[in-house]
ZANURO-820272 format. One record per atom (N, C-alpha, C, CB): atom name; residue in three letters; x negated, z negated, y negated. Coordinates in steps of 0.2 Angstrom, whole numbers. Glycine has a CB too. Layout:
{node CA, ALA, {X, Z, Y}}
...
***
This chain:
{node N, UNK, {-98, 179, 220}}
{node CA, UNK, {-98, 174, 214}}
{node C, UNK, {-97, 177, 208}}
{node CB, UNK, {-104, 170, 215}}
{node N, UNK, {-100, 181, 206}}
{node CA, UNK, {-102, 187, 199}}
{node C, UNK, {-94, 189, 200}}
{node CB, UNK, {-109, 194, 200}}
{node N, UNK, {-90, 192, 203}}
{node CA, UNK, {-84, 196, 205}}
{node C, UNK, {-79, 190, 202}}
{node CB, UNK, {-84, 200, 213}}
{node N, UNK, {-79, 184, 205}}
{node CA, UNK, {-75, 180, 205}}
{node C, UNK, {-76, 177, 196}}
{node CB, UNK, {-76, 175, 212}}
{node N, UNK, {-81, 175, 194}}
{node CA, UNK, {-84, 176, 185}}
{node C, UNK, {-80, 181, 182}}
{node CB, UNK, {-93, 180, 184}}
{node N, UNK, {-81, 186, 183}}
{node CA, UNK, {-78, 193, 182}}
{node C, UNK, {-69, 192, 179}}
{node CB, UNK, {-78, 198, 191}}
{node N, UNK, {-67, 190, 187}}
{node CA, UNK, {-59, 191, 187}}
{node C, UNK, {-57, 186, 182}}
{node CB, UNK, {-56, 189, 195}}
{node N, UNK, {-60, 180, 182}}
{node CA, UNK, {-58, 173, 175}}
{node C, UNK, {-59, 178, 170}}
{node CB, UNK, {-64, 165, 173}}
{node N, UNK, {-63, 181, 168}}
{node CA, UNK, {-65, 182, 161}}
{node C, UNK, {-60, 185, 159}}
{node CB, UNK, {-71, 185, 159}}
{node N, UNK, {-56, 191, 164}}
{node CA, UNK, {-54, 195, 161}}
{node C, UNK, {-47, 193, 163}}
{node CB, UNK, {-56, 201, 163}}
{node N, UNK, {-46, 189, 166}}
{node CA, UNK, {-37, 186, 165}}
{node C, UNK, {-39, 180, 158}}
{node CB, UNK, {-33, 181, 173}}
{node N, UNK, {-47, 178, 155}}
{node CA, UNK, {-44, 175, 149}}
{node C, UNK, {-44, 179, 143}}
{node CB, UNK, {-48, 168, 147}}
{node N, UNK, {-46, 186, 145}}
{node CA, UNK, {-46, 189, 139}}
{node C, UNK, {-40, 193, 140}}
{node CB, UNK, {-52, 192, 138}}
{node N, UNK, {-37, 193, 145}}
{node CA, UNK, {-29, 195, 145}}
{node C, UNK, {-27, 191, 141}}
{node CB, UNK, {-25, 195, 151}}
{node N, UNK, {-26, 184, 142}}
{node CA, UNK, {-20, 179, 139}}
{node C, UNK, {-24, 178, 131}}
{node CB, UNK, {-21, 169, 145}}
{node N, UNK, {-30, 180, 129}}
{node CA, UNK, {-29, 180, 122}}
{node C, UNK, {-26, 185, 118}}
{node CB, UNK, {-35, 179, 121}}
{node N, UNK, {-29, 193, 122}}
{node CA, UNK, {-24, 197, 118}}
{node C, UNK, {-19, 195, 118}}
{node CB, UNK, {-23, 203, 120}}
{node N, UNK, {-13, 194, 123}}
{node CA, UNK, {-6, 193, 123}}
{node C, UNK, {-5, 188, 119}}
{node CB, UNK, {-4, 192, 129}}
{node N, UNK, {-12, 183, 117}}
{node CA, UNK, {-8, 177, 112}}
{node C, UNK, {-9, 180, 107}}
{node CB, UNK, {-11, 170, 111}}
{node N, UNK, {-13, 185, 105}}
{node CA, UNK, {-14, 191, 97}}
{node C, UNK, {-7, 192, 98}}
{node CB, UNK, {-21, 199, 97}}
{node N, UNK, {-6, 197, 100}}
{node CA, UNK, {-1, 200, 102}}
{node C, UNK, {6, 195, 99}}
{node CB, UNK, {-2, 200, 111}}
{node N, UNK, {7, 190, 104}}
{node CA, UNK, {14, 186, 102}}
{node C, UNK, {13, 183, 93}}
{node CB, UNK, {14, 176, 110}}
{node N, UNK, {9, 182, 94}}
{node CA, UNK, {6, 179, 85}}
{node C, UNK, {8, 184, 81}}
{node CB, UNK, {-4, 177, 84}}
{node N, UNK, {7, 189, 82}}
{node CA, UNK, {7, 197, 79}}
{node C, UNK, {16, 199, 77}}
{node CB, UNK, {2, 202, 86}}
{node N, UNK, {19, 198, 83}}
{node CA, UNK, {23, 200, 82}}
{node C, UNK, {29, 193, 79}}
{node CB, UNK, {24, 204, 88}}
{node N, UNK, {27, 187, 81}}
{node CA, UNK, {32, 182, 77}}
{node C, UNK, {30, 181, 70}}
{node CB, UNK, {32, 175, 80}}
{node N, UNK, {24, 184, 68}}
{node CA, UNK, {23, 184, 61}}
{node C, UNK, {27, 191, 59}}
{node CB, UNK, {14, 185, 58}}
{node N, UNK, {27, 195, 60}}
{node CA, UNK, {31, 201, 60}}
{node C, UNK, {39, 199, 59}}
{node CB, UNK, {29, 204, 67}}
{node N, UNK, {41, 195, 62}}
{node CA, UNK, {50, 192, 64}}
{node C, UNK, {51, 188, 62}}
{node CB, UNK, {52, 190, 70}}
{node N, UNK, {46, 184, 60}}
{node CA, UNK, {49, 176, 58}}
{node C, UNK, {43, 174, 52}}
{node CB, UNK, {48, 169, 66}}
{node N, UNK, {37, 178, 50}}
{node CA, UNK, {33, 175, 46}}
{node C, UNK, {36, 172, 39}}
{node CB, UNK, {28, 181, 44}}
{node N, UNK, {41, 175, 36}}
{node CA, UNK, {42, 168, 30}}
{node C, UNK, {46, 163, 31}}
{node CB, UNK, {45, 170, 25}}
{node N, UNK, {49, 161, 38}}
{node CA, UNK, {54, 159, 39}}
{node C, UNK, {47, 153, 43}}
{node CB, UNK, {61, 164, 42}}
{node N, UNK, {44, 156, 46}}
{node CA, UNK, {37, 149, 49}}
{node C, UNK, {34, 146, 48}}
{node CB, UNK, {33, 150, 51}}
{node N, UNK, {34, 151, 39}}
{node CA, UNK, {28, 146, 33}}
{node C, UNK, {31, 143, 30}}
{node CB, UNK, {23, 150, 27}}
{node N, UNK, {39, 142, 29}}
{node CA, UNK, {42, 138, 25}}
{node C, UNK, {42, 131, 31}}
{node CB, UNK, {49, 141, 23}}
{node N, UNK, {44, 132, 37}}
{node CA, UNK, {43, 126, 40}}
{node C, UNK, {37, 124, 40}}
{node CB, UNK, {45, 126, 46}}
{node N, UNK, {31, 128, 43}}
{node CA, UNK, {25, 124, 44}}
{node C, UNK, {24, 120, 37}}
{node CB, UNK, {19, 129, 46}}
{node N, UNK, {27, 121, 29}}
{node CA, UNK, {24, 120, 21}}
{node C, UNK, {28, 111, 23}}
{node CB, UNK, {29, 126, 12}}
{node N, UNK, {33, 113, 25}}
{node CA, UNK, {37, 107, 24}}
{node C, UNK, {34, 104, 31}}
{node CB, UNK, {46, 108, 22}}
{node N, UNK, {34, 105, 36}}
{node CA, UNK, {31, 100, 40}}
{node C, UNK, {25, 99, 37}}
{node CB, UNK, {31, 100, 47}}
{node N, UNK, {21, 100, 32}}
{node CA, UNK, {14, 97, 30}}
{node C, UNK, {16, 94, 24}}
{node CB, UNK, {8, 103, 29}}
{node N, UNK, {20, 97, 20}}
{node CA, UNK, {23, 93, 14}}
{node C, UNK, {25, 85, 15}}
{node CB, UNK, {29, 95, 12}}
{node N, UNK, {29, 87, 23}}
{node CA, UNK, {33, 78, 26}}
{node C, UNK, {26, 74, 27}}
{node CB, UNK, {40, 77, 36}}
{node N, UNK, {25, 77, 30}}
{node CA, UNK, {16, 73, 34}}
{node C, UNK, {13, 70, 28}}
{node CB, UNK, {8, 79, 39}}
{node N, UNK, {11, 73, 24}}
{node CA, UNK, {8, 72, 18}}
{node C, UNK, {10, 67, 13}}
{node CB, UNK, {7, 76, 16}}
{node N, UNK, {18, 65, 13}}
{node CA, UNK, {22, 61, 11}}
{node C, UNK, {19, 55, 12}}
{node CB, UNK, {27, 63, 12}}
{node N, UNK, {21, 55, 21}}
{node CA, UNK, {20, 50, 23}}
{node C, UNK, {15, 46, 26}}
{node CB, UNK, {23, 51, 26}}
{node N, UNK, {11, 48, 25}}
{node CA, UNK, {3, 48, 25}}
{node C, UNK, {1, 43, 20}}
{node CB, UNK, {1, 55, 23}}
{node N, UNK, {4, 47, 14}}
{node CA, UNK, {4, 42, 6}}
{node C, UNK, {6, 37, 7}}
{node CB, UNK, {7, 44, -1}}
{node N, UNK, {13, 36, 11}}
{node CA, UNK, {17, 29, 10}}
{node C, UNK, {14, 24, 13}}
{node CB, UNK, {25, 29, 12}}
{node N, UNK, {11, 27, 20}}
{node CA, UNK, {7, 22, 25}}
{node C, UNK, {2, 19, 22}}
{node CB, UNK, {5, 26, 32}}
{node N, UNK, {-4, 23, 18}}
{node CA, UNK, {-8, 22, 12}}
{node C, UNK, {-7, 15, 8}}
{node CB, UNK, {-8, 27, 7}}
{node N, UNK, {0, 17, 4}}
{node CA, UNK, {2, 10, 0}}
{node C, UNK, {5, 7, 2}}
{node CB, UNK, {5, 10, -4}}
{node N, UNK, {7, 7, 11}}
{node CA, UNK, {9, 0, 14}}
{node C, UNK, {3, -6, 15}}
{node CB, UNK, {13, 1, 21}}
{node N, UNK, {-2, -1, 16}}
{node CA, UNK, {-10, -3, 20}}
{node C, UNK, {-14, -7, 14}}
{node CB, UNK, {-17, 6, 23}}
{node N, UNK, {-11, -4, 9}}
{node CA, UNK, {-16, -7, 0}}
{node C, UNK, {-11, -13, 0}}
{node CB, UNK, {-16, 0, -11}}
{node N, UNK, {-6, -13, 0}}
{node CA, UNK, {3, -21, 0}}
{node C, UNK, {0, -25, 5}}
{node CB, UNK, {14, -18, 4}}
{node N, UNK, {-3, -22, 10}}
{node CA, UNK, {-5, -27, 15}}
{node C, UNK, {-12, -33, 15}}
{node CB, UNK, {-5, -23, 21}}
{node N, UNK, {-15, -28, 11}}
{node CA, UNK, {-21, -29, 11}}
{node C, UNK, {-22, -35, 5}}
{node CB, UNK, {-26, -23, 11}}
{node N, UNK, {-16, -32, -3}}
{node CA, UNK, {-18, -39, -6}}
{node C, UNK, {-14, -44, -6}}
{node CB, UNK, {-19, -38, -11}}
{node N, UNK, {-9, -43, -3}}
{node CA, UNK, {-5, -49, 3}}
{node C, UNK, {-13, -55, 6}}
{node CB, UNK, {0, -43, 13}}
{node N, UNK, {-17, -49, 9}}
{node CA, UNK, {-20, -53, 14}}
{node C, UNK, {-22, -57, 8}}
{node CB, UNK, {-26, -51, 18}}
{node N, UNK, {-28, -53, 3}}
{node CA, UNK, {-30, -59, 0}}
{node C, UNK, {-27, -62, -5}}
{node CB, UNK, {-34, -59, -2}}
{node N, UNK, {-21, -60, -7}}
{node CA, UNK, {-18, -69, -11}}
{node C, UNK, {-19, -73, -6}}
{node CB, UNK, {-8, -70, -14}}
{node N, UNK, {-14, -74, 0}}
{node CA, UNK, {-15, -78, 6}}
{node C, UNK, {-19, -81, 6}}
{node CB, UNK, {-16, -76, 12}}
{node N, UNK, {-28, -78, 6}}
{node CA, UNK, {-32, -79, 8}}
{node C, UNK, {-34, -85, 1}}
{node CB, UNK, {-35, -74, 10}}
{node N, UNK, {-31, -83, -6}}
{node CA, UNK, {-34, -87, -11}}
{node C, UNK, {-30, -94, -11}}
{node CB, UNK, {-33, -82, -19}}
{node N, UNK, {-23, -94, -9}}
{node CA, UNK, {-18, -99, -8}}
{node C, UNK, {-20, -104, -2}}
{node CB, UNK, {-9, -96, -6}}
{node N, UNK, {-23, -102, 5}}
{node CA, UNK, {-25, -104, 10}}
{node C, UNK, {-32, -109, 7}}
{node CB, UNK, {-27, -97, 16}}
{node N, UNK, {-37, -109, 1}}
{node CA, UNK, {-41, -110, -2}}
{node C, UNK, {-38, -115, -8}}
{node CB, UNK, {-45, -103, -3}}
{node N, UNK, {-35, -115, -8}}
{node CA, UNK, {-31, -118, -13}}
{node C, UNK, {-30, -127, -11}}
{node CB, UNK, {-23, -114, -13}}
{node N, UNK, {-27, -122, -4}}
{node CA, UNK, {-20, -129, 0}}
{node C, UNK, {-27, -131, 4}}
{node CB, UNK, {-11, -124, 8}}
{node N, UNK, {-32, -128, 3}}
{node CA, UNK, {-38, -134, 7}}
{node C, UNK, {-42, -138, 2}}
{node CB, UNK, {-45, -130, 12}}
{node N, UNK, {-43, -138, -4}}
{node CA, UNK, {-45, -141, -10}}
{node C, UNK, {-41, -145, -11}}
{node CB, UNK, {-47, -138, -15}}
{node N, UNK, {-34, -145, -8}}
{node CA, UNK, {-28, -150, -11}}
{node C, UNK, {-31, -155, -6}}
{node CB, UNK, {-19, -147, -11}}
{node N, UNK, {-29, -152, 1}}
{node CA, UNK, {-32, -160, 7}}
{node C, UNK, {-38, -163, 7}}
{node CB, UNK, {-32, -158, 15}}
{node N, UNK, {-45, -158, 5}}
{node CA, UNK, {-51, -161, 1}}
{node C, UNK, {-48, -168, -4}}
{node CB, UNK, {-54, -154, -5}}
{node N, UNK, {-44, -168, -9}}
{node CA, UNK, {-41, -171, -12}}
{node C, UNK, {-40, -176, -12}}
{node CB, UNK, {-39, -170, -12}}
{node N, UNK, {-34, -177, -7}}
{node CA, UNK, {-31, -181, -4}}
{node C, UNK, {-34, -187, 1}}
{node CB, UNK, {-28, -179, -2}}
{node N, UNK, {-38, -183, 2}}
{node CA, UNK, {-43, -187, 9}}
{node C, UNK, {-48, -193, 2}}
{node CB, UNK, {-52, -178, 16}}
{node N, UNK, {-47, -190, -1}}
{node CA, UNK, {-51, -194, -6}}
{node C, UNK, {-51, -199, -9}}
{node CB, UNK, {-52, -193, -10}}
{node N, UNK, {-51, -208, -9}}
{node CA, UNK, {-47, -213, -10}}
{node C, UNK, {-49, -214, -17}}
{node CB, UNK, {-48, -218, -6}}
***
């Protein structure tokens, strides 16, 4: 059981060197060319993030004009019911 313990640990500590390793060498080959994407795929995200924001605040005082007009149009039929 201990032996079989053993054998995992050391094929997960294989696959983490080899991820040091791969990480190591694409920073090496590609590092400015990975930080510009990764900037701008966080730049887009972060864009869109905001717009979803100010669709959520449009929606929300949508709701409550709605809600003020819905309050409105019922004091009007209060009204009416009234002889």
């Amino acid at each position: 059981m201990l032996l079989a313990e053993a054998d995992g640990l050391v094929r997960e500590a294989a696959r983490d060197l080899m991820r040091e390793a791969i990480r190591a060498r694409l920073k090496e080959k590609l590092g400015e060319h990975l930080e510009a994407v990764a900037h701008l795929a966080v730049d887009t995200l972060l864009e869109d993030l905001a717009t979803s924001l100010a669709v959520e605040r449009l929606i929300e005082d949508r709701r409550q004009q709605r809600g003020a007009i819905d309050e409105r149009l019922r004091e009007i039929r209060e009204r009416m019911k009234r002889p």
